[in-house]
N, C-alpha and C positions, 0 to 999 in steps of 0.2 A: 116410317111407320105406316103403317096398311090401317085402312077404314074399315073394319070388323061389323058384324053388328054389336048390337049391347051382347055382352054377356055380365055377370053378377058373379060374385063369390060371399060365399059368408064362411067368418069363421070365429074364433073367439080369442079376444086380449087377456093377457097377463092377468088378468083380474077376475075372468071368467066372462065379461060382459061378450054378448053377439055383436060381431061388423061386419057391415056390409061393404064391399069395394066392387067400383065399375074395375074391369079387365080392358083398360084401355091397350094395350099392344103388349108380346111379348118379342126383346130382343136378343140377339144372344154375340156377344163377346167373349173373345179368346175359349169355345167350344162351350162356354156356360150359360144359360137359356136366364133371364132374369125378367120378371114383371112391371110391369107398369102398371098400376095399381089408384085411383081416386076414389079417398073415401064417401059414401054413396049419402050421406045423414050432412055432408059440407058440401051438396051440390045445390047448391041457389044462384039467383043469377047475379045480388048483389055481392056474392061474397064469391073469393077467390081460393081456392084451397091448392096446396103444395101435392103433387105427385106421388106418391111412395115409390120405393124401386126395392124389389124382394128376388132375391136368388132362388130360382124354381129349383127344385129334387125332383126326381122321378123315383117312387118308391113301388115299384108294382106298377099296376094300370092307374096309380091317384101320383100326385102333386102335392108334396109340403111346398109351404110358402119359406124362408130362412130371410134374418135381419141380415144384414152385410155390415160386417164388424169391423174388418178390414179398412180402413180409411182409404190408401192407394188401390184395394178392390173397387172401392165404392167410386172415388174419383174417374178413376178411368172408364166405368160405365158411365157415369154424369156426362165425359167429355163425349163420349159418343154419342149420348140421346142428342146433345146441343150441336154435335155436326151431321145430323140426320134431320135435326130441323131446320137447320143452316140451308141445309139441302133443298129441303120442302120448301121455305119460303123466296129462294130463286128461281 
């Protein structure tokens, strides 16, 4: 993973409600570009918040975000962000 600067994304939940997410890296497995994602409202220093990981779109010149529904999609990206960190911290 590359140290970027901040960048921000907002968009809106199922609900309608605004979220904010840091753009921590995007990585891409077997030719598909997928985000890494920290919701921006769970970043304190006592509290630890989980990751998101969202399958980019290119629709045009913009970026839909997509759930990864997929269980073995979703796994085999997971194994790879952990052997990219694997990597990092030797």
């Amino acid at each position: 993973m590359t140290n970027k600067e901040e960048q921000f994304i907002e968009t809106f939940d199922e609900d309608g409600n605004k979220v904010t997410f840091e753009l921590l890296d995007i990585v891409t497995v077997d030719d598909i570009e997928y985000a890494l994602l920290l919701p921006k409202d769970a970043e304190t220093e006592d509290e630890e918040s989980e990751v998101l990981v969202m399958r980019l779109k290119k629709d045009g010149e913009e970026y839909t975000f997509e759930t990864i529904e997929d269980d073995e999609e979703f796994d085999k990206v997971a194994q790879y962000i952990e052997e990219i960190e694997d990597e990092i911290e030797d």
